[in-house]
Biopython code that builds the backbone (N, CA, C, O; Angstrom):
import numpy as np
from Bio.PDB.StructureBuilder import StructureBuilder

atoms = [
    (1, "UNK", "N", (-12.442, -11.446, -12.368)),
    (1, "UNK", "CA", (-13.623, -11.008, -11.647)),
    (1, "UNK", "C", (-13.884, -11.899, -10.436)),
    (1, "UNK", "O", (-14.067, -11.261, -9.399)),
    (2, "UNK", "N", (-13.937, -13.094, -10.340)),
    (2, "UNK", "CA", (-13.968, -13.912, -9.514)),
    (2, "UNK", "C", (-12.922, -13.380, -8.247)),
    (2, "UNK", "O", (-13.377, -13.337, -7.104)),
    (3, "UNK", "N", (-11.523, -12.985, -8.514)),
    (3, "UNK", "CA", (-10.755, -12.882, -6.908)),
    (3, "UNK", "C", (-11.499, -11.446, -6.247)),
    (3, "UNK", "O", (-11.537, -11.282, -5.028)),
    (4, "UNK", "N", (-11.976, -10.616, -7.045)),
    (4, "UNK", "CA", (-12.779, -9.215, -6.841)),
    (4, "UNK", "C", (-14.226, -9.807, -6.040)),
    (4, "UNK", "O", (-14.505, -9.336, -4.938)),
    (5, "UNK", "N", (-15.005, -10.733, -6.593)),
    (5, "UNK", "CA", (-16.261, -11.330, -6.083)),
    (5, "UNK", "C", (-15.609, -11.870, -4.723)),
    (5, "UNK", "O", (-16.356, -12.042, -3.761)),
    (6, "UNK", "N", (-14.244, -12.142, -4.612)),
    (6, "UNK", "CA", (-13.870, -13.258, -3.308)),
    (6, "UNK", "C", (-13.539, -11.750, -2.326)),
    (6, "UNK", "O", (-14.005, -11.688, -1.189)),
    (7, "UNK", "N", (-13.032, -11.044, -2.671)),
    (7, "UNK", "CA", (-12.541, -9.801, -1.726)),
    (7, "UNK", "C", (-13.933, -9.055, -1.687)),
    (7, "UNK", "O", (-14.179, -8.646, -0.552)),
    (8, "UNK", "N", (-14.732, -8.819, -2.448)),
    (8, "UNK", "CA", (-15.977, -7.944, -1.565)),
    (8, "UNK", "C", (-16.879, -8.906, -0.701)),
    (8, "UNK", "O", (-17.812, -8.436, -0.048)),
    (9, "UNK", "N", (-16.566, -10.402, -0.699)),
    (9, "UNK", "CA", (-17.662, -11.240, 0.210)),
    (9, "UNK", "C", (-17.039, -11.608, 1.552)),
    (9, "UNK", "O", (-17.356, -12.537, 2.295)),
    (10, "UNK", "N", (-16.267, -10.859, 1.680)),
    (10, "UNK", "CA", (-15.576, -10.768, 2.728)),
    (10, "UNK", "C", (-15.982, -10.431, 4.350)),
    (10, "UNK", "O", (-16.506, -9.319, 4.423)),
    (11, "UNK", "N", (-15.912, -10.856, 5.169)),
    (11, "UNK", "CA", (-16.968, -10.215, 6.221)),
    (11, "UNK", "C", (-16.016, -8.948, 6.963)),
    (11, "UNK", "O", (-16.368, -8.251, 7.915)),
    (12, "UNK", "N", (-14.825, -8.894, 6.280)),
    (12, "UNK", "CA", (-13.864, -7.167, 6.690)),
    (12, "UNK", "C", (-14.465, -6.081, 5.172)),
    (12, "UNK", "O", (-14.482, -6.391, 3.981)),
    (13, "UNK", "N", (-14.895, -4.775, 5.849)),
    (13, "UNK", "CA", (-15.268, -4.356, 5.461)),
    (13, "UNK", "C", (-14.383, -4.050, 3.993)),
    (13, "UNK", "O", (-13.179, -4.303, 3.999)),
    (14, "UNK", "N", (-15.001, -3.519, 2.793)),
    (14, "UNK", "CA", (-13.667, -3.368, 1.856)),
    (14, "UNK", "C", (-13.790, -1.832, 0.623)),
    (14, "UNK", "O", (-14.640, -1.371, -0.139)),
    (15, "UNK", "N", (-12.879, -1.617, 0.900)),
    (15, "UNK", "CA", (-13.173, 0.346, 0.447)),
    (15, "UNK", "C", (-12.590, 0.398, -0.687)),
    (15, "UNK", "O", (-11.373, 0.504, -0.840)),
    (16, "UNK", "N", (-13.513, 0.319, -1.663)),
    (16, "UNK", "CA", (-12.979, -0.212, -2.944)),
    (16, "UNK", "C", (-12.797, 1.746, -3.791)),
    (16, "UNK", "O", (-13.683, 2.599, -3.727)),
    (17, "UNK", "N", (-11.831, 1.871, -4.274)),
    (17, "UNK", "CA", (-11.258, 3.187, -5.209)),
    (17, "UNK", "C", (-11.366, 2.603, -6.482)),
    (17, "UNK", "O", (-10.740, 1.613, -6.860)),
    (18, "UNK", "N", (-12.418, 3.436, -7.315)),
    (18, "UNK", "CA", (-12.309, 2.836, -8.296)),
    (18, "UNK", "C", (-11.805, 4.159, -9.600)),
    (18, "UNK", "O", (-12.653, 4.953, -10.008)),
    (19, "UNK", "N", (-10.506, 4.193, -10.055)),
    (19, "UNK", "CA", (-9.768, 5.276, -10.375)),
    (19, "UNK", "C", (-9.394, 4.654, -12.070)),
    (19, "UNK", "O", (-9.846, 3.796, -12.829)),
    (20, "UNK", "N", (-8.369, 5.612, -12.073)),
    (20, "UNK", "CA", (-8.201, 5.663, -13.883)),
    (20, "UNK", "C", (-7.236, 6.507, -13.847)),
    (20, "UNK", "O", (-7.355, 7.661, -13.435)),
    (21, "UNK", "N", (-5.646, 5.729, -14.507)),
    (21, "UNK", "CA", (-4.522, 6.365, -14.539)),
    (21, "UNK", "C", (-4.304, 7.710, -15.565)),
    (21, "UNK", "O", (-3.253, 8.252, -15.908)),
    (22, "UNK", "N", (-5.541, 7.992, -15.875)),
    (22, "UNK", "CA", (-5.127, 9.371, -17.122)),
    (22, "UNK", "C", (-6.095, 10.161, -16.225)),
    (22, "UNK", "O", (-6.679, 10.975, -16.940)),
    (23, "UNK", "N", (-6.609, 10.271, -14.598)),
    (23, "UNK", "CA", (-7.715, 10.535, -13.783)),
    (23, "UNK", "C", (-6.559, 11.774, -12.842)),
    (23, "UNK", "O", (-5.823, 11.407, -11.926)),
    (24, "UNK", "N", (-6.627, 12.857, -13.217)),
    (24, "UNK", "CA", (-5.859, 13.685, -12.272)),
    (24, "UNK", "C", (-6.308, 13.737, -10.699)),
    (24, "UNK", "O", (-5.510, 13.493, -9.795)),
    (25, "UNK", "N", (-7.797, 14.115, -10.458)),
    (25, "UNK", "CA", (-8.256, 13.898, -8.753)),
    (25, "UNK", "C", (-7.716, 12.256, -8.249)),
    (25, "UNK", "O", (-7.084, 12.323, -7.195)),
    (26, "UNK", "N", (-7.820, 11.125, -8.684)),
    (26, "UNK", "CA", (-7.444, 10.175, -8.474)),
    (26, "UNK", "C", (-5.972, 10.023, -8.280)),
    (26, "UNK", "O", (-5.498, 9.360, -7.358)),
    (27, "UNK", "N", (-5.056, 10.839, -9.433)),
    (27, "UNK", "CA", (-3.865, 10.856, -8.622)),
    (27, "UNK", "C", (-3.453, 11.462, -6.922)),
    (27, "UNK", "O", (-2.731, 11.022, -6.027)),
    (28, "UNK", "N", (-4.365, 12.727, -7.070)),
    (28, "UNK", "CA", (-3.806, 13.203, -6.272)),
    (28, "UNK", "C", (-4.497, 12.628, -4.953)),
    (28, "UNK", "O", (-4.088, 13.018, -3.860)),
    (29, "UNK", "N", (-5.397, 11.834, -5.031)),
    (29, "UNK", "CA", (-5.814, 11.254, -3.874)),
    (29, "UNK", "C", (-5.610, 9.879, -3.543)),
    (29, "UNK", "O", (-6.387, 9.285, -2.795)),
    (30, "UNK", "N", (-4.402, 9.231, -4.162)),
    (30, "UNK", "CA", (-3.950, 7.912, -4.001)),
    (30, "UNK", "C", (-2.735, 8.228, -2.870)),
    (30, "UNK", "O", (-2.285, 7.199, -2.365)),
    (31, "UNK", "N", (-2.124, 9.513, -2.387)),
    (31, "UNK", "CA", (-1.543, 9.291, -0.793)),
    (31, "UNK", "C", (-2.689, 9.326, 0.692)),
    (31, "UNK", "O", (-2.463, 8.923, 1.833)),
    (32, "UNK", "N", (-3.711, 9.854, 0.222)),
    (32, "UNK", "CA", (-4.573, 10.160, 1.272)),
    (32, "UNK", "C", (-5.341, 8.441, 1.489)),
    (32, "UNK", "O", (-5.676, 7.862, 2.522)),
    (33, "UNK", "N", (-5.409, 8.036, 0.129)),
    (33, "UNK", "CA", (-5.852, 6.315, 0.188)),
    (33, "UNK", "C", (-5.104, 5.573, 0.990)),
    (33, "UNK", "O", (-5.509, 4.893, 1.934)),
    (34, "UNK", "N", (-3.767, 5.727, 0.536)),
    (34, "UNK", "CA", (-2.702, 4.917, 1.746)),
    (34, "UNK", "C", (-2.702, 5.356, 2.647)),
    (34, "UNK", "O", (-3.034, 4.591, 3.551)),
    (35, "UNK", "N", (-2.551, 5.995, 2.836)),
    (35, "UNK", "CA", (-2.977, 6.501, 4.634)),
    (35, "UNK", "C", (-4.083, 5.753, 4.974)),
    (35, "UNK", "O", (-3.870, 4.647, 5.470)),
    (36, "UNK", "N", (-5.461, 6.197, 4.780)),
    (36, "UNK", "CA", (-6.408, 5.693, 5.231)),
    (36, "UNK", "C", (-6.091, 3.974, 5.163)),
    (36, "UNK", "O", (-6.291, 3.405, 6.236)),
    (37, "UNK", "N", (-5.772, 3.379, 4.385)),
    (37, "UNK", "CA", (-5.109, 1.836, 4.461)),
    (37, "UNK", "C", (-4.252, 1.516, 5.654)),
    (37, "UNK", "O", (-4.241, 0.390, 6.152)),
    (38, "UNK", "N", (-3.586, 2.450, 6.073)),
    (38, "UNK", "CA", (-2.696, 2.399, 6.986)),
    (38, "UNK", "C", (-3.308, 2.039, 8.419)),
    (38, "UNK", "O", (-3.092, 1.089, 9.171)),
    (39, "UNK", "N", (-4.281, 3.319, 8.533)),
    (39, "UNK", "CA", (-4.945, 3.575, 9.644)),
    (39, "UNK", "C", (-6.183, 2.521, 9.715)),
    (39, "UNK", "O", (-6.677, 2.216, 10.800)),
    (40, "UNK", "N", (-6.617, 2.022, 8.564)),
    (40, "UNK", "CA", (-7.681, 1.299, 9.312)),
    (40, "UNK", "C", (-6.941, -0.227, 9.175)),
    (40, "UNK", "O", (-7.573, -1.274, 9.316)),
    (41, "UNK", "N", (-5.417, -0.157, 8.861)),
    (41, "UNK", "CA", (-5.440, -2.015, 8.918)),
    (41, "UNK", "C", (-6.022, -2.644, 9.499)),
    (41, "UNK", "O", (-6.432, -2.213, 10.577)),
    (42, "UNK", "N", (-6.349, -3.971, 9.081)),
    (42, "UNK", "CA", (-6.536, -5.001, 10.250)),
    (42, "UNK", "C", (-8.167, -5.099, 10.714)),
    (42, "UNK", "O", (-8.600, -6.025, 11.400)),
    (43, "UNK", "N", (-9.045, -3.895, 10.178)),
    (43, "UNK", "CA", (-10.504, -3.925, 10.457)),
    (43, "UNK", "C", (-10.937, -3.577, 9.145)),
    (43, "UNK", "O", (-12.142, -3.677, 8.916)),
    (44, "UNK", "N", (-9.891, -3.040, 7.905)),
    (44, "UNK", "CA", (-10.583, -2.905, 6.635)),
    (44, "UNK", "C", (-9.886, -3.403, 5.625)),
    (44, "UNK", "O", (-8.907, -4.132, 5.789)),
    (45, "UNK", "N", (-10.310, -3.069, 4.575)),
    (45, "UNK", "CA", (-8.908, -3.046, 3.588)),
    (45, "UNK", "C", (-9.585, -2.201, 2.029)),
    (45, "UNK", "O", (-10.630, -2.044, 1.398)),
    (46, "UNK", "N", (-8.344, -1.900, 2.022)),
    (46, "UNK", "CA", (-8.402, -0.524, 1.043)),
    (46, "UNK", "C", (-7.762, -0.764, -0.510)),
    (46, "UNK", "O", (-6.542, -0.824, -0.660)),
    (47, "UNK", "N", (-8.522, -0.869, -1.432)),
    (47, "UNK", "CA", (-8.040, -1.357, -3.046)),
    (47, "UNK", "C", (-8.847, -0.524, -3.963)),
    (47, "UNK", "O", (-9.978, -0.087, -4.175)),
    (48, "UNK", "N", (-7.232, -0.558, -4.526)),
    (48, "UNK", "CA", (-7.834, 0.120, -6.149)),
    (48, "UNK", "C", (-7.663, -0.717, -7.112)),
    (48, "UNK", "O", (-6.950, -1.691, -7.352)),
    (49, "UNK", "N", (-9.084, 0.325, -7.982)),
    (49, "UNK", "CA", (-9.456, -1.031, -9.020)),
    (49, "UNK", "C", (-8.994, 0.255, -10.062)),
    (49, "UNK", "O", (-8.962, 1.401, -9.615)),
    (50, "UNK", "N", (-8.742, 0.047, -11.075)),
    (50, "UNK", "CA", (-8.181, 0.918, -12.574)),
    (50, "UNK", "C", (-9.514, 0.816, -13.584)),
    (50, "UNK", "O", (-8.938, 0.139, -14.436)),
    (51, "UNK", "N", (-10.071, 0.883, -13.810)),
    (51, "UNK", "CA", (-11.653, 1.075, -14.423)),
    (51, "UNK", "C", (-11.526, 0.372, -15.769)),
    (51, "UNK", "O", (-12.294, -0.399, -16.344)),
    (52, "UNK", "N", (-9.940, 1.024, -16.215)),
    (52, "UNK", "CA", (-9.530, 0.595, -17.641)),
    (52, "UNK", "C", (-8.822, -1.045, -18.325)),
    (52, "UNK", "O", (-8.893, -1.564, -19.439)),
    (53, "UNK", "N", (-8.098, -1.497, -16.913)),
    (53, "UNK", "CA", (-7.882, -2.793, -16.942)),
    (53, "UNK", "C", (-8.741, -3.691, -16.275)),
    (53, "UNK", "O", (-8.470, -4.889, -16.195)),
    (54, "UNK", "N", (-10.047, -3.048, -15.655)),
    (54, "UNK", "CA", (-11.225, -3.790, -15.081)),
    (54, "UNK", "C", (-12.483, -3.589, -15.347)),
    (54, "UNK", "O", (-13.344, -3.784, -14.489)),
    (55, "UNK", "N", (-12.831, -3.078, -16.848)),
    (55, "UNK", "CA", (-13.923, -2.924, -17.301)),
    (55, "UNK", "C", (-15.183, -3.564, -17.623)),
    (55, "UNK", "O", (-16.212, -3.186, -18.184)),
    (56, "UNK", "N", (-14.706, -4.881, -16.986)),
    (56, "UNK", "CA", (-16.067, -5.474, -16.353)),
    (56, "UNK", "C", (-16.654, -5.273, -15.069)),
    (56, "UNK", "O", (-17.804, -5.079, -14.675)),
    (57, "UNK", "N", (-15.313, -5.396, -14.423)),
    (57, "UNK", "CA", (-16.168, -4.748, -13.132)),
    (57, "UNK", "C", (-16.622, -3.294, -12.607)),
    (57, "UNK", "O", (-17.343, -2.878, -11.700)),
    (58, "UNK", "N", (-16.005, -2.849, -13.415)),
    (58, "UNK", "CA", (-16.721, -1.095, -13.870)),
    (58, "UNK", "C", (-18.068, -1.137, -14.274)),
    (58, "UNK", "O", (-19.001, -0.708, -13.596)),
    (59, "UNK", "N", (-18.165, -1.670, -15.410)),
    (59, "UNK", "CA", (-19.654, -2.064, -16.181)),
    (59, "UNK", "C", (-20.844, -2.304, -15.272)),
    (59, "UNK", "O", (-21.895, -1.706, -15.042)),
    (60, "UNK", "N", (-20.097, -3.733, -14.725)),
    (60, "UNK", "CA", (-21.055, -4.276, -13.693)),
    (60, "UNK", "C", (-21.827, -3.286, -12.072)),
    (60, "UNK", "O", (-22.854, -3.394, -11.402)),
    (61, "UNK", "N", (-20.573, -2.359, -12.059)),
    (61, "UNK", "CA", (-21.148, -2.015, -10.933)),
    (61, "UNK", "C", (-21.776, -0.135, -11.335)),
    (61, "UNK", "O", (-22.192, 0.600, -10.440)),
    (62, "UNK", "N", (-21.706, 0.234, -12.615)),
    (62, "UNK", "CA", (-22.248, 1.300, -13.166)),
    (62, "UNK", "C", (-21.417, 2.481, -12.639)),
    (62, "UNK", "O", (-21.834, 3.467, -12.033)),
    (63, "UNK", "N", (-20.165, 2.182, -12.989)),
    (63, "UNK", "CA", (-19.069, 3.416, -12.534)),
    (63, "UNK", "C", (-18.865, 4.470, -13.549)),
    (63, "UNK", "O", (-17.799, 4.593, -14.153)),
    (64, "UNK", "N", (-19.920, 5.251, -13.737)),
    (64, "UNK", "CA", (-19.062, 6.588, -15.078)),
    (64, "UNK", "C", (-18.322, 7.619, -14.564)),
    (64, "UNK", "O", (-17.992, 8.446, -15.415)),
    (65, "UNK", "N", (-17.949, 7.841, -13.427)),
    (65, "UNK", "CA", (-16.836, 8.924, -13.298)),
    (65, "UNK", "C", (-15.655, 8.477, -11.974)),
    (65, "UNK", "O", (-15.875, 7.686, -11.057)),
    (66, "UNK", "N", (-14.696, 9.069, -12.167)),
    (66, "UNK", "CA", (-13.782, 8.140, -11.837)),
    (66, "UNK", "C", (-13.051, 9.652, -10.570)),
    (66, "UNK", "O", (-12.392, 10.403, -11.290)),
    (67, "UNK", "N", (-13.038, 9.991, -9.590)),
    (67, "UNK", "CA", (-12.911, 8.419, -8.550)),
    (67, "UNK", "C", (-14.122, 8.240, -7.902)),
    (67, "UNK", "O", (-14.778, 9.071, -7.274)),
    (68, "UNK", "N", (-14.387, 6.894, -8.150)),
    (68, "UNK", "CA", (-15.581, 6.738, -6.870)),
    (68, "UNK", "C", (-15.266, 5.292, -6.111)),
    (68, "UNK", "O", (-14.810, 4.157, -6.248)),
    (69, "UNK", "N", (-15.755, 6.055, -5.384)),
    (69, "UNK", "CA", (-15.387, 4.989, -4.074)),
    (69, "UNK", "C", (-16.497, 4.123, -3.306)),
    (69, "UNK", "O", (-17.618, 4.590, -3.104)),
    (70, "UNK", "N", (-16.225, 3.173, -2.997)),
    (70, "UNK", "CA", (-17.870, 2.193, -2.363)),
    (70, "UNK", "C", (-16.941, 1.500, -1.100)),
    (70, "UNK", "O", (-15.738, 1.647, -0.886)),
    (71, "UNK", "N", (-17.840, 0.776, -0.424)),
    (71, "UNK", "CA", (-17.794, 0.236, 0.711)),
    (71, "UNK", "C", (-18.879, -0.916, 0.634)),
    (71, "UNK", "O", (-20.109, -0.893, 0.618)),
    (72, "UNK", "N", (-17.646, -2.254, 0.580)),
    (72, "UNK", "CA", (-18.256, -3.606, 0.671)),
    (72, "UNK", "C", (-18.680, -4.585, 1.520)),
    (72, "UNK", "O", (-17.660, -5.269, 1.605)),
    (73, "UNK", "N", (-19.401, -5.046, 2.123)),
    (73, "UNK", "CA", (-19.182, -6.062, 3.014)),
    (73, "UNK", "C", (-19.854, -7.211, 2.659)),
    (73, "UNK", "O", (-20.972, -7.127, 2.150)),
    (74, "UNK", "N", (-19.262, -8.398, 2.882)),
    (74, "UNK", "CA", (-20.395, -9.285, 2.796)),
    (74, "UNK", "C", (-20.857, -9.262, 1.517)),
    (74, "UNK", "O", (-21.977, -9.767, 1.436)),
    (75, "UNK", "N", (-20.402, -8.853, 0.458)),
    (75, "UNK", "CA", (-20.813, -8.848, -1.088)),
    (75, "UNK", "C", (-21.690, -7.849, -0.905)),
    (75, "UNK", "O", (-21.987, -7.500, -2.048)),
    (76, "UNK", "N", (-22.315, -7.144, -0.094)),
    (76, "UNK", "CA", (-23.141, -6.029, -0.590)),
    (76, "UNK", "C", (-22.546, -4.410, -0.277)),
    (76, "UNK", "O", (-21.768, -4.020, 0.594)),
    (77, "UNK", "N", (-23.195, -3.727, -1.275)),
    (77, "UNK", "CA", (-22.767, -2.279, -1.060)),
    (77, "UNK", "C", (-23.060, -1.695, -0.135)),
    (77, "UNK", "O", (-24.238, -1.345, -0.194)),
    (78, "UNK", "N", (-22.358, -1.271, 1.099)),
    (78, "UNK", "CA", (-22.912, -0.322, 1.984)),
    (78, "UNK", "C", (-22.966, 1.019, 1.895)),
    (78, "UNK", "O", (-23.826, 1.655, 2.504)),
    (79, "UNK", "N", (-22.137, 1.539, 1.200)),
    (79, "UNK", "CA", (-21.835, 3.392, 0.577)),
    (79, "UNK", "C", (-21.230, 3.231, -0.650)),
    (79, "UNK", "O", (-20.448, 2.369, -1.053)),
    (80, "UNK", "N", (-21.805, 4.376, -1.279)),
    (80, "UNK", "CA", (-20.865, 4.388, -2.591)),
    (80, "UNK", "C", (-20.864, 6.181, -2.841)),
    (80, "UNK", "O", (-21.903, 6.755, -2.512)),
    (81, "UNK", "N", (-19.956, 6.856, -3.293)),
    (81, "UNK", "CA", (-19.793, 8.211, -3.616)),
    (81, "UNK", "C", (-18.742, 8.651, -4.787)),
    (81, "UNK", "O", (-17.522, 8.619, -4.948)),
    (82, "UNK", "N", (-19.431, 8.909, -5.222)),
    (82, "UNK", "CA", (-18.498, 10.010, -6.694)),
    (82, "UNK", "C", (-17.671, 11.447, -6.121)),
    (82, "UNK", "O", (-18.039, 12.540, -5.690)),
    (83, "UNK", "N", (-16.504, 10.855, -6.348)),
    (83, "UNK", "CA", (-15.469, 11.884, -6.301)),
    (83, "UNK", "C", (-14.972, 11.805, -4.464)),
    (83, "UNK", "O", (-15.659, 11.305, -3.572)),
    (84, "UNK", "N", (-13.464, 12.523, -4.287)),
    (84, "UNK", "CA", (-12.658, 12.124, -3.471)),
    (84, "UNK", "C", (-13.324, 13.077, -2.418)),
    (84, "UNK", "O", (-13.987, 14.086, -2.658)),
    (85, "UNK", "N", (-12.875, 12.324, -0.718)),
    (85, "UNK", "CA", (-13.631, 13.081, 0.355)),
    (85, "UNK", "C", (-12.612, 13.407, 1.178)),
    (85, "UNK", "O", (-11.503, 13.054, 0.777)),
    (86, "UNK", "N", (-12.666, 14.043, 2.331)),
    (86, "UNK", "CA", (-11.477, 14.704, 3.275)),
    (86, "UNK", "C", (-11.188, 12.667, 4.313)),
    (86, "UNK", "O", (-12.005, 11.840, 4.721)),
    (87, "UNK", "N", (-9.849, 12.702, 4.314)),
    (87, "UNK", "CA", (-9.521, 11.317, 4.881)),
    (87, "UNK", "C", (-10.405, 10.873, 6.508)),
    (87, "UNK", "O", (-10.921, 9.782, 6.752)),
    (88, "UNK", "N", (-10.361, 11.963, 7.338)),
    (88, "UNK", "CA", (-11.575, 11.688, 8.431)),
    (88, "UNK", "C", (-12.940, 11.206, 8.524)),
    (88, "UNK", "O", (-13.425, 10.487, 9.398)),
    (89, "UNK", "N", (-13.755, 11.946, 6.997)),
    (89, "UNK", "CA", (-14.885, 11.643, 6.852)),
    (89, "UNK", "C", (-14.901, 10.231, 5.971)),
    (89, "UNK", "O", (-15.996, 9.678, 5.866)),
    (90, "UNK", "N", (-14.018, 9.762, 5.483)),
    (90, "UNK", "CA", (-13.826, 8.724, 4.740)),
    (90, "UNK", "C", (-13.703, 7.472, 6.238)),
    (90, "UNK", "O", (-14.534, 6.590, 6.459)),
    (91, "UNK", "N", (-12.666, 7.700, 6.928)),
    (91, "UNK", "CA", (-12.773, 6.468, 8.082)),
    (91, "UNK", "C", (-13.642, 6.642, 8.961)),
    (91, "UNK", "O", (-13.839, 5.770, 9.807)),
    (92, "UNK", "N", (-14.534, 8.123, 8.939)),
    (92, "UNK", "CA", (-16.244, 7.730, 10.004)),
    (92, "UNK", "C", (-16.628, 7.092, 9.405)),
    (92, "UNK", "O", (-17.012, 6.264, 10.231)),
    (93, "UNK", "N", (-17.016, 6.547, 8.087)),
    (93, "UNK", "CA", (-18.228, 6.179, 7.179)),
    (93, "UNK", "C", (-17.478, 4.649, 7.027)),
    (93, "UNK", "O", (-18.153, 3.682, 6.673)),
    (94, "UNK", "N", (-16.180, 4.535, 7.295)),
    (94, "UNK", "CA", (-15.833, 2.982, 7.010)),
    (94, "UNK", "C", (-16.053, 1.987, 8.698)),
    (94, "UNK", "O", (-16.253, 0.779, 8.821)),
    (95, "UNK", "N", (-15.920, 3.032, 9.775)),
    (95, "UNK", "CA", (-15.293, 2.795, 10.466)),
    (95, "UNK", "C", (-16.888, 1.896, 11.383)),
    (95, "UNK", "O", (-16.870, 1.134, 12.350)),
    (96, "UNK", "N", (-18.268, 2.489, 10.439)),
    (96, "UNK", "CA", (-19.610, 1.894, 10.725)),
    (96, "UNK", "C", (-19.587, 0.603, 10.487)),
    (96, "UNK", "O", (-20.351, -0.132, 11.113)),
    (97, "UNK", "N", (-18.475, -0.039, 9.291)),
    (97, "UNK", "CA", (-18.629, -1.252, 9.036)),
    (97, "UNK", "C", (-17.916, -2.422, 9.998)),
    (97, "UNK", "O", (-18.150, -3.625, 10.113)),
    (98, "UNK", "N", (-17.049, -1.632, 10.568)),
    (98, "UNK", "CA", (-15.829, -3.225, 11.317)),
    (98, "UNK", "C", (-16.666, -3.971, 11.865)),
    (98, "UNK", "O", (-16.301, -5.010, 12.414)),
]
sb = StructureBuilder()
sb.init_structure("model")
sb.init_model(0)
sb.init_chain("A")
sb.init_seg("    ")
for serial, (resi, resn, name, xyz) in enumerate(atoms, 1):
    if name == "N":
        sb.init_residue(resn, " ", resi, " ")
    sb.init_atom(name, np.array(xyz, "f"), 0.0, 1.0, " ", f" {name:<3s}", serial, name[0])
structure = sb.get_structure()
């Protein structure tokens, strides 16, 4: 939990996926994730967390459906949304943070 506390206090914004390998929408939206990783290098950064091997930090941040996605900066939440979005509207809403 601690290297997770060190990557959201980050002053680059951080677009956290928080998914689950038995999670079918989550599969199918882990190429559209890399992409968006791709495209915003260098002003964001883009990680997935597995809910099931990180169930504290699931707990902690009140994740019951899987995929949801948040936006960190600076240790605080700037967006958070349940379930996967079209990749454009995903880098307007990140692209507020650089």
């Amino acid at each position: 939990m601690s290297k997770f506390e060190e990557i959201i206090n980050s002053d680059t914004p951080v677009l956290i996926d928080f998914s689950a390998e038995w999670c079918g929408p989550c599969k199918a939206f882990a190429p559209v994730l890399k992409e968006i990783a791709g495209l915003v290098d260098g002003k964001a950064r883009v990680i997935k967390i597995d809910i099931d091997k990180n169930q504290q930090v699931a707990m902690k941040y009140g994740i019951q459906s899987v995929p949801t996605l948040m936006i960190f900066k600076k240790g605080e939440i700037k967006w958070r949304q349940s379930g996967a979005l079209p990749k454009e509207q995903i880098i307007s809403i990140i692209s507020k943070y650089y």
